[in-house]
C-alpha positions, -999 to +999 in steps of 0.1 A: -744+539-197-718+562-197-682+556-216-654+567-208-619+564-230-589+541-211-557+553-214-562+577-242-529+587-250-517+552-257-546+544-281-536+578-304-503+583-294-481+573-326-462+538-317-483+537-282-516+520-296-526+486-274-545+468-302-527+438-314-525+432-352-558+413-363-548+414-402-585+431-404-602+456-403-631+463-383-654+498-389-638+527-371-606+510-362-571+524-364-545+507-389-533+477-371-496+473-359-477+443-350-462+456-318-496+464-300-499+440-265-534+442-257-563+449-277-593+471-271-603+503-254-620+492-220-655+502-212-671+514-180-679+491-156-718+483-155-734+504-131-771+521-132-778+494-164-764+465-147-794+437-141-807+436-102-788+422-082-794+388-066-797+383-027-765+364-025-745+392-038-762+423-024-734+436+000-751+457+028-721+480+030-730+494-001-758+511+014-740+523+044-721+515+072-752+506+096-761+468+101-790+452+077-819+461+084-859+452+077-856+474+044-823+460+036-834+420+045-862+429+025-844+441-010-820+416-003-853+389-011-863+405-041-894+425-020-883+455-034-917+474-028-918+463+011-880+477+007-891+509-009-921+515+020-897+509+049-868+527+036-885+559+022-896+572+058-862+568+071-849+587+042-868+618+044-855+617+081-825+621+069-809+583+072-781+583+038-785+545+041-822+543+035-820+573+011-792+552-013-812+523-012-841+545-023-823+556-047-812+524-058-844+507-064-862+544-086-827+541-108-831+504-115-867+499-114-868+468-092-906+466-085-919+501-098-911+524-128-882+539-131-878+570-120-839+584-125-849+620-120-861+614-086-836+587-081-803+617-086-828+633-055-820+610-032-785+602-043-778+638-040-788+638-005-769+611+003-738+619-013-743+655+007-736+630+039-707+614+029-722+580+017-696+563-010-722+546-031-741+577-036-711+597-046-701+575-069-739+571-082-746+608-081-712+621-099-726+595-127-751+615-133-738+653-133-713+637-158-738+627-177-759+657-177-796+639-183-815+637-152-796+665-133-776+696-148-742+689-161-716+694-137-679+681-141-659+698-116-688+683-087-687+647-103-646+649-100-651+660-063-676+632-060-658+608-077-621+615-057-649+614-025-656+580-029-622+566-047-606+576-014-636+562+010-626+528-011-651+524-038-638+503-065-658+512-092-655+549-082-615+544-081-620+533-117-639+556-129-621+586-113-586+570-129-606+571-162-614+606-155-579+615-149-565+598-182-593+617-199-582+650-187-544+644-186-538+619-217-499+617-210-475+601-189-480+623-157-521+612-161-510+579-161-491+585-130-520+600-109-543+575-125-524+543-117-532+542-078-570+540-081-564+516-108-543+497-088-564+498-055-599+488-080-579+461-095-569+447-056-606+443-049-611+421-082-628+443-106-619+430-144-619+466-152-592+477-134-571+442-141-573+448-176-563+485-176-532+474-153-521+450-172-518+475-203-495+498-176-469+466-173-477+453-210-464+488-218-442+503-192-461+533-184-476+549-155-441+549-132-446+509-140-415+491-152-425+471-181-438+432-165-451+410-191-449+381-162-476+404-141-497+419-177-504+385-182-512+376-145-535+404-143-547+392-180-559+358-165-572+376-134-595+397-157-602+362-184-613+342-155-644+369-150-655+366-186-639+399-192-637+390-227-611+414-240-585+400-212-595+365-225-584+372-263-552+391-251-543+360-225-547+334-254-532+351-278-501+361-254-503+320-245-500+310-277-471+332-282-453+323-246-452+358-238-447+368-202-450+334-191-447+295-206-458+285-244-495+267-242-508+265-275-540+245-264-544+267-235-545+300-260-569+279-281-593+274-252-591+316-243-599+327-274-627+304-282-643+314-250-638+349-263-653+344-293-683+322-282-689+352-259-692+377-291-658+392-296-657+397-333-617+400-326-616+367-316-639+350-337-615+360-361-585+349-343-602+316-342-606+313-372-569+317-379-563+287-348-584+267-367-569+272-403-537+268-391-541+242-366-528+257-338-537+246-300-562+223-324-566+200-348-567+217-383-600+224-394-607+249-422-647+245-424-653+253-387-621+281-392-641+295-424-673+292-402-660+316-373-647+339-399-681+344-415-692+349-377-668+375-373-673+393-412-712+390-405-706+418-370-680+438-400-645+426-398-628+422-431-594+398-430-582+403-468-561+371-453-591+351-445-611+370-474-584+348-494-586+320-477-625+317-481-618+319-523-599+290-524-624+267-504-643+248-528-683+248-533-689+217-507-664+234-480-680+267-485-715+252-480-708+232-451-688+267-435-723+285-440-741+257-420-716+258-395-719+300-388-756+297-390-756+272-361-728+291-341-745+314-310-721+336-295 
């Protein structure tokens, strides 16, 4: 799956980086500053490596504007071969409905082998007819470069196609394109209404990247923290784990909204029992210090060896682990080994 950088400018632009100050260091990451509001680089929504999707949230308009039909009802129950059958004879006729959904079963594999070179085929010809989905789909893959031959300027057109036909993953990925090309305020700018419109439709994505706009005031948005961190909790309450580290640690301290110390807690131990080494760290700072918990420096020196085992180094919490004793540093072990995120 393809990445693509978010707001570029900010995360190399000197006193515009977005990570907040984790005390560690982590491999590849820039020097750490107190002043940064939100943390990571976002990635790109999950699209051709995304698991198949279940019947109850296949949305038929994905595949077109027609009414579900026996290919549709039939992907839509997991038949995906049945699906195939009936919807490959109204694709060579020419129907972009039946040829996305084609499409969409070679790219994933749902019932046969994959097939992604035949798969950009049929997306091709259906993004040639207007259909959203394969746009979006197609301009994937001449970004990419693999399957079909490289082609930015067609995947921009493709992309802008189905941003504008109301795609929200398309509107996020043609803001990313346009942060990419134009890393500066005026990219921002042009960037900030298909952010905007993605992140009205609910995609974490595109709630994360605008709450960085009103954490930082950029992108003709006047700086918010009251909206960053309702877009934050918009983003945390789909497991978007990044949004859930940033929301507890701006809980914890009261920015753009009420103090809630136990509330931070509970975000950034969701965020950490969900892998994010930044947070397992952070954790393991909540828990040494007692904050939004009862202290507990075993289980705080346990989340740290979590988070140092995936290569973050706290010199604060390297510290901290030399002055536990041999009993504490034993029972910490235990703890980490036992600790799934």
């Amino acid at each position: 799956m393809r990445r693509w950088p978010v707001l570029l400018a900010l995360l190399m632009a000197p006193g515009g980086a977005l990570a907040a100050d984790d005390g560690g260091e982590a491999p590849h990451s820039a020097a750490p500053r107190m002043d940064r509001p939100i943390a990571n680089p976002l990635p790109q929504p999950a699209t051709m490596d995304a698991p198949p999707p279940s019947a109850e949230a296949v949305d038929p308009a994905r595949f077109g504007a027609r009414p579900a039909d026996a290919a549709y009802g039939a992907y839509q129950r997991g038949l995906y071969k049945t699906a195939y059958s009936l919807a490959l004879e109204r694709a060579k006729n020419g129907d972009p409905a039946a040829q996305v959904l084609v499409a969409e079963i070679l790219s994933r594999g749902l019932g046969m082998p994959v097939d992604q070179a035949e798969a950009a085929r049929w997306y091709a010809r259906a993004a040639e007819q207007g259909a959203p989905e394969a746009q979006f789909q197609y301009a994937l893959m001449l970004l990419d470069g693999r399957y079909v031959k490289k082609d930015e300027k067609g995947a921009y057109a493709l992309l802008q196609a189905a941003a504008e036909a109301g795609n929200p993953l398309a509107q996020f990925n043609f803001a990313q394109l346009l942060v990419g090309q134009d890393p500066g305020e005026a990219g921002f700018v042009r960037a900030v209404p298909y952010y905007e419109r993605a992140a009205a439709t609910g995609l974490a994505d595109a709630q994360y990247a605008m709450a960085q706009f009103y954490a930082n005031g950029i992108g003709g948005k006047k700086k918010d923290d009251g909206a960053a961190r309702r877009l934050l909790a918009q983003a945390a309450r789909q497991n978007y784990d990044t949004a859930q580290l940033d929301l507890g640690q701006w809980m914890i301290d009261g920015r753009g909204g009420p103090r809630d110390l136990k509330g931070g807690f509970a975000w950034m131990k969701r965020a950490a029992e969900g892998g994010n080494v930044a947070a397992q760290n952070r954790l393991a700072k909540l828990y040494m210090g007692g904050i939004g918990i009862e202290p507990d420096i075993v289980t705080g020196a346990a989340w740290y060896i979590v988070a140092r085992r995936a290569g973050l180094i706290d010199q604060q919490m390297e510290d901290f682990m030399r002055g536990l004793d041999e009993a504490q540093t034993r029972q910490a072990l235990q703890k980490a080994n036992r600790l799934k995120p």
